[in-house]
C-alpha positions in Angstrom: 11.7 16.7 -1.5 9.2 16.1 -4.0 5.5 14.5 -3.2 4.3 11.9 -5.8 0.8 11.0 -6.5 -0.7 7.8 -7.5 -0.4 8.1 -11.7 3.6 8.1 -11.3 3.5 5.5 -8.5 1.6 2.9 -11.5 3.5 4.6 -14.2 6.6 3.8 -13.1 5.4 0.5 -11.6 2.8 -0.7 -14.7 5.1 1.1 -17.9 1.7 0.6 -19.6 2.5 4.3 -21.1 5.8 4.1 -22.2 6.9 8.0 -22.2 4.9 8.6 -18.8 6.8 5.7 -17.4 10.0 7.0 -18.1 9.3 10.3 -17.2 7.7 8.5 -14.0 10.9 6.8 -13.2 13.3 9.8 -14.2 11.3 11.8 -11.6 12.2 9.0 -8.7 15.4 8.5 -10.1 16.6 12.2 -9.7 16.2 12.9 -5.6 14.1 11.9 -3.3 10.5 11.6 -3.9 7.5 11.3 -1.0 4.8 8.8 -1.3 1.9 9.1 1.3 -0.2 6.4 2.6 -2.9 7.5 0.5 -1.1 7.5 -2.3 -0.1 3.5 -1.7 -3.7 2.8 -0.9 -4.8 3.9 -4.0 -2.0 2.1 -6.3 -3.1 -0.9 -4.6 -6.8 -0.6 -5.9 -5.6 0.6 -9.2 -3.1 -2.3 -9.7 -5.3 -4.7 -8.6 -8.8 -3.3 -10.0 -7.2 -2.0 -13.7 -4.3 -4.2 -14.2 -5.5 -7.4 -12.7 -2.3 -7.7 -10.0 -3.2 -10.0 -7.0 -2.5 -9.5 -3.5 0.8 -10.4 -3.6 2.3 -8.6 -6.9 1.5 -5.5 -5.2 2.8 -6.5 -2.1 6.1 -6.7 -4.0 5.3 -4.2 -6.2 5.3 -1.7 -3.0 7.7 -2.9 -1.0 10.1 -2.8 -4.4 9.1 1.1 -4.4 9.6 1.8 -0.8 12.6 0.1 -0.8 14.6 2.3 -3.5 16.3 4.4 -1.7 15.2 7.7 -3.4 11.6 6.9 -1.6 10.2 8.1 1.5 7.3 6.6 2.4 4.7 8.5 5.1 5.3 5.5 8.0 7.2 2.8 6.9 6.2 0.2 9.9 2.5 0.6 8.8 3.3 0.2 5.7 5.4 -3.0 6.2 2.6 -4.8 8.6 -0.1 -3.6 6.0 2.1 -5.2 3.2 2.9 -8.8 6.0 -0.8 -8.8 6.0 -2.2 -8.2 2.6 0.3 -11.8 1.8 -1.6 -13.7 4.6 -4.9 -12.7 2.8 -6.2 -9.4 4.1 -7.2 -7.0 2.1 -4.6 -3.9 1.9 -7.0 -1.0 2.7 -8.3 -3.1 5.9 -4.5 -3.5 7.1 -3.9 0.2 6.8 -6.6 1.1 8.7 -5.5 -1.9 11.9 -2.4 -0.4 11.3 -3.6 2.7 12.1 -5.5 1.7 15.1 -3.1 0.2 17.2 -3.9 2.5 20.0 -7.4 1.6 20.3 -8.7 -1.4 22.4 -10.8 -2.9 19.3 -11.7 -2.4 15.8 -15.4 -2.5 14.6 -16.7 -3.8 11.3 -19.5 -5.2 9.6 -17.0 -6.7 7.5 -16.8 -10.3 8.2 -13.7 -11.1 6.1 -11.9 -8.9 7.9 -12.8 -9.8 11.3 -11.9 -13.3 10.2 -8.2 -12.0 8.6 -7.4 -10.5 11.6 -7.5 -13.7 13.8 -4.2 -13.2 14.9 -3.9 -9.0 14.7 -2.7 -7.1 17.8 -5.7 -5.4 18.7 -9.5 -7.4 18.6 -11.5 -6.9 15.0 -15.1 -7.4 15.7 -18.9 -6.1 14.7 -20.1 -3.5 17.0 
């Protein structure tokens, strides 16, 4: 298995390059590929801060990619409850990291908008 990083993830998702895209979607297309977390949480900002996609275009952007069945993806559940709660509004990063912390009693942020976008998240998302 191959590991791919972030510039084939948009390559092959974006096509903006058309010879990097094809050689982006030759490389998923031949055998199975690995995509890391990090490596979705950073397509996210760059489709969304370069190319202008809202919350949900990467949401189905993402879940298109994870769900060719070439992909592996480094924890799929996260990744789907991240990708359930980026389309009710949070922000993508922020459901990664509750994802992440379902172990722990709380979550503690300064970060209002996310306190208030995980209303209904299993664990409690509060300031300290």
């Amino acid at each position: 298995m191959r590991a791919i990083d972030t510039n084939v993830v948009v390559r092959h998702l974006v096509g903006d390059d058309p010879e990097q895209a094809t050689r982006a979607t030759a490389v998923i297309a031949a055998g199975q590929v690995f995509v890391s977390t990090t490596v979705l949480l950073e397509s996210d900002w760059v489709l969304r801060s370069t190319y202008g996609y809202s919350s949900a275009q990467v949401a189905t952007a993402l879940r298109a990619l994870a769900g060719l069945e070439e992909v592996t993806v480094e924890d799929p559940v996260l990744l789907a409850e991240a990708l359930d709660q980026a389309e009710r509004g949070m922000d993508f990063a922020d459901a990664l990291h509750l994802g992440a912390a379902t172990q722990c009693e709380a979550m503690l942020t300064f970060d209002r908008r996310f306190i208030r976008a995980a209303a209904d998240a299993r664990i409690t998302v509060r300031e300290p």
